[in-house]
OpenMM code with the backbone's topology and positions (N, CA, C; nanometers):
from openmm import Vec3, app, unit

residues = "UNK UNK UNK UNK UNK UNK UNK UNK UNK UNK UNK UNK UNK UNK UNK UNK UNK UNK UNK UNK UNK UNK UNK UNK UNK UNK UNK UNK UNK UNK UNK UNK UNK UNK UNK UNK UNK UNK UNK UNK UNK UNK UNK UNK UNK UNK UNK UNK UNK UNK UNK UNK UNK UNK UNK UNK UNK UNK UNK UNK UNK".split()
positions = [
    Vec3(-0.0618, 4.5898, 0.0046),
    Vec3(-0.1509, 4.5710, 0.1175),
    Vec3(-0.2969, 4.5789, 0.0736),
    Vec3(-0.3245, 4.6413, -0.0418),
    Vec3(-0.4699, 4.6852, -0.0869),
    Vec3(-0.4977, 4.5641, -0.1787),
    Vec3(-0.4063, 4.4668, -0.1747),
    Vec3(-0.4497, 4.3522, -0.2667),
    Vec3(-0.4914, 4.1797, -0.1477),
    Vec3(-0.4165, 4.2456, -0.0105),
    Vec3(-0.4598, 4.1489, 0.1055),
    Vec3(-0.6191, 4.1663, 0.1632),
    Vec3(-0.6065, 4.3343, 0.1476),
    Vec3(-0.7560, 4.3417, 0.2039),
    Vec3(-0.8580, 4.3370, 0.1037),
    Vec3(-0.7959, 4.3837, -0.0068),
    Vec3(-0.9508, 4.3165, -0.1587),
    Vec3(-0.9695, 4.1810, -0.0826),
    Vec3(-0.8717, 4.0922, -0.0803),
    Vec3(-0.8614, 3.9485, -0.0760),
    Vec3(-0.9989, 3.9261, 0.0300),
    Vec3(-0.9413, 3.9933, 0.1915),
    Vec3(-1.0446, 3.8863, 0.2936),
    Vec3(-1.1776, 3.9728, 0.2537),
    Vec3(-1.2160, 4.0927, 0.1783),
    Vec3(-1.3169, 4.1248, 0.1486),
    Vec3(-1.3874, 4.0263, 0.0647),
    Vec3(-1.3426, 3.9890, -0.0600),
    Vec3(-1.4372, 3.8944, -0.0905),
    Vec3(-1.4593, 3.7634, -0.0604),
    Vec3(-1.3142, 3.7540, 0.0610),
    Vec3(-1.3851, 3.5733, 0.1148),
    Vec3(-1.4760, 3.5773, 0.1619),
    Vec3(-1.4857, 3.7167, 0.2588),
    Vec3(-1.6354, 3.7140, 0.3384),
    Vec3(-1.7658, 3.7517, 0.2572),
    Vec3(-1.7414, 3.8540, 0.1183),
    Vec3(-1.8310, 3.8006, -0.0006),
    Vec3(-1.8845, 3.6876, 0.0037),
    Vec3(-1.7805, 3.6058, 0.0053),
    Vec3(-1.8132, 3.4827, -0.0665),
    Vec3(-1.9029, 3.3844, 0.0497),
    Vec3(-1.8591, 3.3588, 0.1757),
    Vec3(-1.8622, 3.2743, 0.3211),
    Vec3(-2.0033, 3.3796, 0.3189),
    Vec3(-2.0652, 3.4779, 0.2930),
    Vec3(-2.1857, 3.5450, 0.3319),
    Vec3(-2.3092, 3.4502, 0.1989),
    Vec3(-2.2643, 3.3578, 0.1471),
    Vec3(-2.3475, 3.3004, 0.0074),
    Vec3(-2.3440, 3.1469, 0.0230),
    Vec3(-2.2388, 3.1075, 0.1354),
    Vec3(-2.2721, 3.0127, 0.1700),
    Vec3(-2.4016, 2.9270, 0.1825),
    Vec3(-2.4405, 2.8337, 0.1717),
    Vec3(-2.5571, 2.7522, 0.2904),
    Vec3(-2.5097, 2.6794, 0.4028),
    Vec3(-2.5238, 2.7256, 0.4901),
    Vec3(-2.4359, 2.6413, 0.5736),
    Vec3(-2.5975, 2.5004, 0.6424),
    Vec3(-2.5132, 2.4095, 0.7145),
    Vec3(-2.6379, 2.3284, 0.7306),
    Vec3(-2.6953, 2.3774, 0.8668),
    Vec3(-2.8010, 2.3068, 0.8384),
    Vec3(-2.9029, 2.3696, 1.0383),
    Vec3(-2.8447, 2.2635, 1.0938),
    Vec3(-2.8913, 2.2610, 1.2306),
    Vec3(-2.8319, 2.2146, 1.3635),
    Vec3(-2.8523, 2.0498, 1.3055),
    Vec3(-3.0157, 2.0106, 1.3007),
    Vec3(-3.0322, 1.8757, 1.2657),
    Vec3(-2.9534, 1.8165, 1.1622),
    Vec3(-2.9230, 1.8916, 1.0698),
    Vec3(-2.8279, 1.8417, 0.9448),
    Vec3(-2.7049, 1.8003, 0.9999),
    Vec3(-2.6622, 1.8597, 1.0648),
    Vec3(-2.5482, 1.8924, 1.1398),
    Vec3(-2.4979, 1.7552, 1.2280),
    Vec3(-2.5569, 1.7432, 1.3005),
    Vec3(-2.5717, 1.6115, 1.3522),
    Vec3(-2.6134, 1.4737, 1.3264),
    Vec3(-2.6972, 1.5281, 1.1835),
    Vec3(-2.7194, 1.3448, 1.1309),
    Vec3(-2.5919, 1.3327, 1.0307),
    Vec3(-2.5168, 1.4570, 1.0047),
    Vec3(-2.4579, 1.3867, 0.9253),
    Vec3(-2.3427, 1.3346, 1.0351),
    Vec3(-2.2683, 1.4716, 1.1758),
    Vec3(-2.1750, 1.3932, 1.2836),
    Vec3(-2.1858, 1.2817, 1.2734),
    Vec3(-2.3231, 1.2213, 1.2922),
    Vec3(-2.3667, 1.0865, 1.3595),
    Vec3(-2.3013, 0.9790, 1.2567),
    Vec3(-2.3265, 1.0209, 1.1009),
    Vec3(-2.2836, 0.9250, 1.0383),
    Vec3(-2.1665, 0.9131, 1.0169),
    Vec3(-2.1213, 1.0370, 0.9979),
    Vec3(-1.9607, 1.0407, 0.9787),
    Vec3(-1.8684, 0.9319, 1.0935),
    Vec3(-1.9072, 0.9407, 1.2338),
    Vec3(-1.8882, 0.8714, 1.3744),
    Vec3(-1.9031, 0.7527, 1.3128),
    Vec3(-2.0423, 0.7443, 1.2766),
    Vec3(-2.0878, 0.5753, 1.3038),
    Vec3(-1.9538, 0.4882, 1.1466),
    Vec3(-1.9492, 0.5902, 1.0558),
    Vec3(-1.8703, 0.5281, 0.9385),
    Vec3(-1.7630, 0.5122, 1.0279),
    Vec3(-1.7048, 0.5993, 1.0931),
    Vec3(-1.5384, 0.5762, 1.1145),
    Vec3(-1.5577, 0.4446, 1.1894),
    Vec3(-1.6034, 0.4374, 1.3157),
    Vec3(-1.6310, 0.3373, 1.3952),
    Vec3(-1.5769, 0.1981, 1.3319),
    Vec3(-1.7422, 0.1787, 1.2868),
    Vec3(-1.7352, 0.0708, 1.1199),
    Vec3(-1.6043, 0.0434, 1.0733),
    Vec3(-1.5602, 0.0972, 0.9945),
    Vec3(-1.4362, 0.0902, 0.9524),
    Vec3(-1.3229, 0.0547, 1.0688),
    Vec3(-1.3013, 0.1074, 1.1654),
    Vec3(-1.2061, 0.1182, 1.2487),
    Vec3(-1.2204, -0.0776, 1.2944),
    Vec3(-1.3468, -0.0739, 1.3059),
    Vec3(-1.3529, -0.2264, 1.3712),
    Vec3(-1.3188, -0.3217, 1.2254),
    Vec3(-1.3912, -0.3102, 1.1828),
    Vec3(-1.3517, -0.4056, 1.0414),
    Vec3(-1.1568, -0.3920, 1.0025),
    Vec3(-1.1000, -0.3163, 1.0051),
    Vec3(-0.9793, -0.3081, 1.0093),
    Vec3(-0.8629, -0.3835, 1.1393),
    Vec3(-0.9467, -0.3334, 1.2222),
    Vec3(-0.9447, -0.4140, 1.3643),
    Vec3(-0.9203, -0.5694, 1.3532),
    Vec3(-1.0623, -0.6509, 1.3062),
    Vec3(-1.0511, -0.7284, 1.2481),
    Vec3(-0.9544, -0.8313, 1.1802),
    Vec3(-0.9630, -0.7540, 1.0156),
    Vec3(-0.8914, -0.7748, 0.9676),
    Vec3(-0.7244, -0.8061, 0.9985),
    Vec3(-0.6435, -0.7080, 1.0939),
    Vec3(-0.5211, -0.6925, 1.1105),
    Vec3(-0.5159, -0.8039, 1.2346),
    Vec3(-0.6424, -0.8147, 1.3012),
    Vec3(-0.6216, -0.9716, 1.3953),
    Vec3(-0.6142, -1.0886, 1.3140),
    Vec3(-0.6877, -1.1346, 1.2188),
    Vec3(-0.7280, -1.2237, 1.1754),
    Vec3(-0.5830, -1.2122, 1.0493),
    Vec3(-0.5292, -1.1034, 1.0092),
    Vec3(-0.4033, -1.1282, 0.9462),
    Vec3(-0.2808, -1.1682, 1.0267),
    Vec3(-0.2767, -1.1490, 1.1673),
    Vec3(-0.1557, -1.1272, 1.2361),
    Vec3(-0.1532, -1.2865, 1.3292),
    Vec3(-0.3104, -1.3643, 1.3446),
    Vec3(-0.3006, -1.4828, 1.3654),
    Vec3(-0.2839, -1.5612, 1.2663),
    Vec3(-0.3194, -1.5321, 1.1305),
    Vec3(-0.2565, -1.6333, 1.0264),
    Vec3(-0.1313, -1.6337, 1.0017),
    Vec3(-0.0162, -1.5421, 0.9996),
    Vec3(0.1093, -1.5519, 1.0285),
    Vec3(0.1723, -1.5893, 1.1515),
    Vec3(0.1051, -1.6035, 1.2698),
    Vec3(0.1384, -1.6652, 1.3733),
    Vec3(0.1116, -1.8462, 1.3072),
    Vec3(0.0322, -1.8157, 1.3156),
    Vec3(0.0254, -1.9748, 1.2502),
    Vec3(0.0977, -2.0681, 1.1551),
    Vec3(0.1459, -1.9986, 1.0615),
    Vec3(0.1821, -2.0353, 0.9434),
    Vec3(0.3870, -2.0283, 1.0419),
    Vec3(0.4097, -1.9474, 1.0977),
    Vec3(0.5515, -1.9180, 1.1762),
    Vec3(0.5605, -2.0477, 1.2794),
    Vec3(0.4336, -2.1141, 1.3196),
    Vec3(0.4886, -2.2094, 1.4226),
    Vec3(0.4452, -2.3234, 1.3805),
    Vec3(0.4675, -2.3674, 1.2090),
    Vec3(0.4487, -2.4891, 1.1569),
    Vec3(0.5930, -2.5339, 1.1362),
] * unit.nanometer
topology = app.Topology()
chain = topology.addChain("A")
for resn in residues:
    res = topology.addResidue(resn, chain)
    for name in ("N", "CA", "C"):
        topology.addAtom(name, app.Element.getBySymbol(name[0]), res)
């Protein structure tokens, strides 16, 4: 048991040495992280239309 509580003693060691980011950091990066997935999500979007009408196509020749 004295080797569980060494343990969360020095995570919080450790989580106290952190940098964590400020609020603004915080949110420009949300923002980008959002705006990447987005991006991606549509371009995939895309893609899986523009793959799924060329096999329609190619099926009713």
């Amino acid at each position: 048991m004295a080797n569980v509580s060494g343990f969360f003693k020095n995570v919080m060691s450790e989580m106290r040495k952190v940098s964590w980011p400020r609020r603004k950091e915080l949110t420009k990066y949300t923002v980008i992280v959002l705006a990447t997935v987005v991006i991606m999500a549509v371009f995939f979007a895309v893609v899986d239309l523009g793959i799924s009408e060329l096999f329609r196509w190619y099926l009713a020749l």
